[in-house]
C-alpha positions in Angstrom: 8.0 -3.7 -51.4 10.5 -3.0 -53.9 13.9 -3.1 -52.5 13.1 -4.7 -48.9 10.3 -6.8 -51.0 12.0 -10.2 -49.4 11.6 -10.2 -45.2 14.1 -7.5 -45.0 14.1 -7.6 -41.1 16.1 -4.2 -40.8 14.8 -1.1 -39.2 17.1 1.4 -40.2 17.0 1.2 -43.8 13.9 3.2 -44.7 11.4 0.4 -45.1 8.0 0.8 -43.7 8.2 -0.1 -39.7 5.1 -1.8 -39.9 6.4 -4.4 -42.2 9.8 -4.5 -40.9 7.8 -5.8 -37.8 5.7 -8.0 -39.4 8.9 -9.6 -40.9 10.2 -10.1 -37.3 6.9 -11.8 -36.3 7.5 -14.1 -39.0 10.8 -14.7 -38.2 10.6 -15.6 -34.8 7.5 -17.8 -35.4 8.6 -19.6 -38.6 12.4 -20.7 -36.3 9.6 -21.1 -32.9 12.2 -18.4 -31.2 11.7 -18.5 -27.5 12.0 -15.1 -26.8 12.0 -12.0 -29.2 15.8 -11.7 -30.6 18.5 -9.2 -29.1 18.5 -6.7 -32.1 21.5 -5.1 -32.3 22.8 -1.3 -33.3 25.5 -2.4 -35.2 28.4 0.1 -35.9 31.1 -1.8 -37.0 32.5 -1.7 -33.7 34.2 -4.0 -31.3 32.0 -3.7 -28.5 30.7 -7.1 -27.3 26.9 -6.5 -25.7 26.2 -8.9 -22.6 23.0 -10.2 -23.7 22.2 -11.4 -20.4 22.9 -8.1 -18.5 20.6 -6.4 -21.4 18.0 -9.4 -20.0 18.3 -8.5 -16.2 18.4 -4.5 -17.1 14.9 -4.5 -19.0 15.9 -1.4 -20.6 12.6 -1.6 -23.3 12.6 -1.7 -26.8 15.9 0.4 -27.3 18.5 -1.7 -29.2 22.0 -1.6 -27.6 25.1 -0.8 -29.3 27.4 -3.1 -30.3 28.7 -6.0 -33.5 29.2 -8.9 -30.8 26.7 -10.6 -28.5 27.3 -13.3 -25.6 24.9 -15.1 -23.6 24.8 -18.0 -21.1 21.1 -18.4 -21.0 19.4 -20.8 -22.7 16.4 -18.8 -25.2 18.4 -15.9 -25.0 18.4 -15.6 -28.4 20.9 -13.6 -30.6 21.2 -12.0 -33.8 22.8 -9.5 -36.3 22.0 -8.1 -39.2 24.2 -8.0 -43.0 24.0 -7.7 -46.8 27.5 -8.3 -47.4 29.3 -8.1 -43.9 30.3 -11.4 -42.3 28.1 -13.0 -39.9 29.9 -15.4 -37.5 28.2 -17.5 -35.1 30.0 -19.1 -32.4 29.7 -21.6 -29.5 31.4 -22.8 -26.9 31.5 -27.1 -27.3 30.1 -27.9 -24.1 27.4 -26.1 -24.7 27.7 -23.4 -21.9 27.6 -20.1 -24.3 27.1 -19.0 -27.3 27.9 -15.5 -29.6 27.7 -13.8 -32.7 29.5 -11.0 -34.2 28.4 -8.5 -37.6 32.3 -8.3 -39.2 32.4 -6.0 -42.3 36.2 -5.3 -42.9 36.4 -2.2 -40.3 35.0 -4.7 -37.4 37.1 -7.4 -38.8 40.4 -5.5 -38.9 39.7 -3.9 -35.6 39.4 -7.1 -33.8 35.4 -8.3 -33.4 35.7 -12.1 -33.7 38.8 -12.0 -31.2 36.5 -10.2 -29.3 33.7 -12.2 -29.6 36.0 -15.2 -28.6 37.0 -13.8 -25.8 33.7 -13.0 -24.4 32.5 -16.5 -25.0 35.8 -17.7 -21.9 37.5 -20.6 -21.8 40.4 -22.5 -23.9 39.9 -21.1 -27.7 40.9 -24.6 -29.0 36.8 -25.5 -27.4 34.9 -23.0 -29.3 33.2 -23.4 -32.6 32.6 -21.0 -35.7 30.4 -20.8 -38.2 30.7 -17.9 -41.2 27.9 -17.1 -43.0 26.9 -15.8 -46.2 28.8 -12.3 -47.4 30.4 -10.5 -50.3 32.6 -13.0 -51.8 35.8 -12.2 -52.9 35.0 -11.9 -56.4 32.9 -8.8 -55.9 34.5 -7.4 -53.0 36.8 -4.3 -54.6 39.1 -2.5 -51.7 41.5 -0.1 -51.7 44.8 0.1 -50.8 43.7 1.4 -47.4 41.9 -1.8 -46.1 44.9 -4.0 -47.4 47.2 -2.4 -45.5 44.9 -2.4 -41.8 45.1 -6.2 -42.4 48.7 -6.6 -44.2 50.0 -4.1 -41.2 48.2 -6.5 -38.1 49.5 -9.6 -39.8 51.4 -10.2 -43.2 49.7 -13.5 -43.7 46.7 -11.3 -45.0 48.5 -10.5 -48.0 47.2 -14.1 -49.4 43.2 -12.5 -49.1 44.0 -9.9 -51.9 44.0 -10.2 -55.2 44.7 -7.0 -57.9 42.6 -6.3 -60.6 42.4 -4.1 -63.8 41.3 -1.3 -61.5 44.4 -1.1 -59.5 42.6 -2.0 -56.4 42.0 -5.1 -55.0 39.8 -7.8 -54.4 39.2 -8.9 -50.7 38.3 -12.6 -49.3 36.7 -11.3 -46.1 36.2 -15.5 -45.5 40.0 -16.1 -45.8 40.4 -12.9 -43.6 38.3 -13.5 -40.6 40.1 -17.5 -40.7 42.9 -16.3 -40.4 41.9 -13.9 -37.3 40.2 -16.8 -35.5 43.2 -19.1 -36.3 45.4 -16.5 -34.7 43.6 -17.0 -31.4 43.8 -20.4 -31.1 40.2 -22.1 -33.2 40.4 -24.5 -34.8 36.4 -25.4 -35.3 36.0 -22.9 -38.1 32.7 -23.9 -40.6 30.7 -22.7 -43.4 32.0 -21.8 -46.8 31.6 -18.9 -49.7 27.9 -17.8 -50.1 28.4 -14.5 -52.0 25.7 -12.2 -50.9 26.5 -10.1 -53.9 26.5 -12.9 -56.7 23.3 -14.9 -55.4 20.9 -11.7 -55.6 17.9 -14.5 -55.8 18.5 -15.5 -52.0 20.5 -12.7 -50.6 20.2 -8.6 -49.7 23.4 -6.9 -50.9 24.2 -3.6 -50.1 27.3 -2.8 -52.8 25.1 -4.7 -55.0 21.6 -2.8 -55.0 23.0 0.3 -52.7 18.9 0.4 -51.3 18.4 -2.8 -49.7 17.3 -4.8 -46.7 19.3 -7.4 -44.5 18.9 -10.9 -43.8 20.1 -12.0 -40.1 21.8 -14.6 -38.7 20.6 -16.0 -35.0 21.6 -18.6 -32.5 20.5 -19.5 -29.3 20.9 -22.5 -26.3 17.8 -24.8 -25.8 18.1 -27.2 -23.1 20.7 -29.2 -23.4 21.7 -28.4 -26.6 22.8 -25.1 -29.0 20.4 -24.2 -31.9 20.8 -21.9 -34.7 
């Protein structure tokens, strides 16, 4: 209801449990999930959780923490959560792995999708990303501070910031995280601008709204084949 009235599938942002599971249920049976999706606690981090280990561990119901997840199992399925942070999917080409990583700017700037790249193995130049929807640039206002983590790593990041009247700046988080997995050596890079903050009719956005619920973005290997 009211703020998380849409399949909010989060757990941590004070909707009732019971619906925040019966969102789940729906999830995984409306995309015929294989398994139950690796949920994620996300900190905007770096940490990159090994899906499969989590597999073999069984540790129960307890969500480990990390923005990055690998596997090399087919219906190992993966997912993280956002309304307004970057959600990037990626897979290796011959089908082999697959990953996701949660990058809001502290993930981004810290290094999560090289990361997440890194986890997946093998040349760069064979992996594939996809960036989903986000805050676009036109909505997201920064200071000075987050402008210089990213002008400071690489001064090609200047490009992602524009001022405005406020004296702060407007960040292209999209432009950012190409750049990033450029840097490493991809070249498969897909998906384009879906402000989570300008499209409130299909998307959750937290500087939007301030209460809200997340959407999630998943992928998983079938047989033969990558599906997300």
């Amino acid at each position: 209801m009211g703020p998380y009235a849409s399949l909010n599938l989060a757990a941590h942002v004070g909707d009732d449990p019971r619906a925040v599971a019966e969102n789940r249920r729906v999830l995984a049976a409306g995309l015929a999930l294989p398994i139950e999706p690796l949920w994620l606690t996300q900190v905007h981090g770096v940490t990159v959780v090994d899906a499969d280990a989590v597999r073999r561990l069984e540790t129960g119901n307890e969500a480990p923490i990390g923005d990055a997840a690998v596997t090399r199992e087919p219906g190992c399925v993966l997912t993280v959560m956002a309304a307004d942070c970057l959600p990037v999917l990626f897979s290796r080409r011959d089908g082999t792995a697959v990953a996701v990583a949660h990058a809001g700017w502290r993930g981004l700037a810290a290094g999560v999708l090289e990361a997440a790249a890194a986890a997946l193995g093998g040349p760069p130049g064979e992996l594939l990303a996809w960036l989903g929807p986000a805050i676009g640039p036109d909505h997201f206002e920064v200071g000075e501070e987050v402008r210089s983590a990213f002008c400071g790593h690489d001064a090609r990041a200047a490009a992602a910031f524009t001022p405005n009247a406020a004296g702060r700046w407007l960040c292209d988080l999209y432009l950012l995280a190409r750049q990033r997995l450029e840097s490493v050596g991809l070249r498969s890079i897909h998906g384009q601008i879906r402000s989570t903050y300008g499209q409130p009719e299909s998307y959750y956005s937290f500087r939007r709204d301030g209460t809200t619920g997340r959407i999630a973005a998943l992928i998983w290997m079938e047989p033969g084949r990558a599906g997300a």
